[in-house]
C-alpha positions in Angstrom: -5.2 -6.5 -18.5 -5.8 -5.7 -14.6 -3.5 -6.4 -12.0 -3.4 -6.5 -8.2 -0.4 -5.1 -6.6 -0.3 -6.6 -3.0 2.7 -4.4 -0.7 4.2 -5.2 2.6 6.6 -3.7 4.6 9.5 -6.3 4.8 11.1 -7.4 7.4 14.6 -9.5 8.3 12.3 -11.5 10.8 12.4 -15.4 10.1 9.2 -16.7 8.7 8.2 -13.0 7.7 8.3 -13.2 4.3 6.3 -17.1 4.2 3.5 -15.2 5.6 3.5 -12.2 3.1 3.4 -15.1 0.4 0.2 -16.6 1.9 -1.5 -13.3 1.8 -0.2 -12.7 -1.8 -1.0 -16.5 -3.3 -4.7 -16.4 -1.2 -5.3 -12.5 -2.6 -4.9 -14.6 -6.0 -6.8 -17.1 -5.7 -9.5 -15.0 -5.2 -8.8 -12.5 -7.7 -8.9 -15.4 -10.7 -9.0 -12.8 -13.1 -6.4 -10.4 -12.7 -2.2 -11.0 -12.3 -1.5 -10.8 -8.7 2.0 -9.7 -7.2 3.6 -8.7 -3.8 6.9 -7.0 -3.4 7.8 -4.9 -0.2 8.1 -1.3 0.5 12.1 -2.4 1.7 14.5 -4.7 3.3 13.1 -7.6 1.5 13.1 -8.5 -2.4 10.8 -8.1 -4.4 10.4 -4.5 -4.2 8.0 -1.9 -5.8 9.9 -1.1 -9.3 11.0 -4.1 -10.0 7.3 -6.3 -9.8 5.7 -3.4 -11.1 8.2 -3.9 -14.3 6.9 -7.9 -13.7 3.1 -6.9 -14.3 4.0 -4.6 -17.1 5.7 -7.4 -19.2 2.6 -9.6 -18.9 0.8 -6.9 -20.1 -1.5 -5.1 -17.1 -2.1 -1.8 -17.7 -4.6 -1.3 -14.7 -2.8 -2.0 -11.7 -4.3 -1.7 -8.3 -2.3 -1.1 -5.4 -3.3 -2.9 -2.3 -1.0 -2.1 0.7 -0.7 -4.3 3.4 -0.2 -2.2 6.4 -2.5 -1.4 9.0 -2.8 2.4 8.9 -1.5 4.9 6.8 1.8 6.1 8.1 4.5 7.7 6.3 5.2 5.0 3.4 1.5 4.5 2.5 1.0 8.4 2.6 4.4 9.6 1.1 6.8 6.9 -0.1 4.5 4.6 -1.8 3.0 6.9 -3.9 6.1 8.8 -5.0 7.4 5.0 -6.5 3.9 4.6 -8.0 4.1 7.8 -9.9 7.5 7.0 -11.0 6.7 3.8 -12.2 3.7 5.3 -13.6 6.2 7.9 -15.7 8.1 4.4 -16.8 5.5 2.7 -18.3 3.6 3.9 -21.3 0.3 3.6 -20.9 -0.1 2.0 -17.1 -2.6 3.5 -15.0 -1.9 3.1 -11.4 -4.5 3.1 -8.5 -3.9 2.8 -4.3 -6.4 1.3 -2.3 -6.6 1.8 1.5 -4.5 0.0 4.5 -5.6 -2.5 6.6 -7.8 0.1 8.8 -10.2 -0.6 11.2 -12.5 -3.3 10.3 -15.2 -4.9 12.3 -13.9 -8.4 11.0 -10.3 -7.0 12.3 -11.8 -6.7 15.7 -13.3 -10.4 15.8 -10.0 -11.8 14.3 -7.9 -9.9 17.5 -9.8 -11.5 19.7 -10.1 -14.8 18.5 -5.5 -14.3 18.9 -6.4 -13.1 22.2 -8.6 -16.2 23.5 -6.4 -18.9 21.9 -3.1 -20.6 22.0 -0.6 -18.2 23.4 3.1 -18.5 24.7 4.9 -17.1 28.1 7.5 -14.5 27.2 
């Protein structure tokens, strides 16, 4: 079975994690045929081991790794990957795969500026 394994930062900001869930529960509805999970790199639960344990117990054994974050710093680059492989060494069997961050994206671009001519608020 194929998985997607959607991960975000976390944050202790209000409203934070709500928004994570949106990306995670639309990222599976479009992705019908695979299990689809998000966790967070840290400060908020889920994290990595434990929903990667999640996906193994209903039985993926190709997981994708989709990380939400827009350029590859130190987690996506370092960090991420040395949990993966661990997990990886866990779990008989489970092959693990990273996609790219966020990035730059045409659609990214039309998306900033749509922010940038709407509904804004004085700071």
């Amino acid at each position: 079975m194929k998985g997607l394994l959607v991960i975000g930062h976390g944050s202790r900001a209000a409203g934070a994690k709500e928004v994570f869930e949106e990306v995670v529960s639309g990222l599976g509805d479009r992705f019908g045929d695979r299990a689809v999970e998000g966790c967070f790199m840290e400060i908020s639960n889920p994290q990595i081991p434990e929903t990667v344990e999640l996906l193994y117990s209903r039985g993926v054994r190709e997981l994708v790794v989709l990380p939400y974050f827009l350029f590859p710093g130190v987690h996506i680059l370092s960090d991420i990957p040395e949990i993966l492989r661990e997990c990886a060494d866990s779990h008989s069997g489970l092959k693990i795969e990273m996609a790219k961050p966020i990035g730059y994206h045409s659609k990214l671009i039309d998306i900033l500026k749509e922010r940038a001519e709407g509904e804004t608020e004085c700071i």
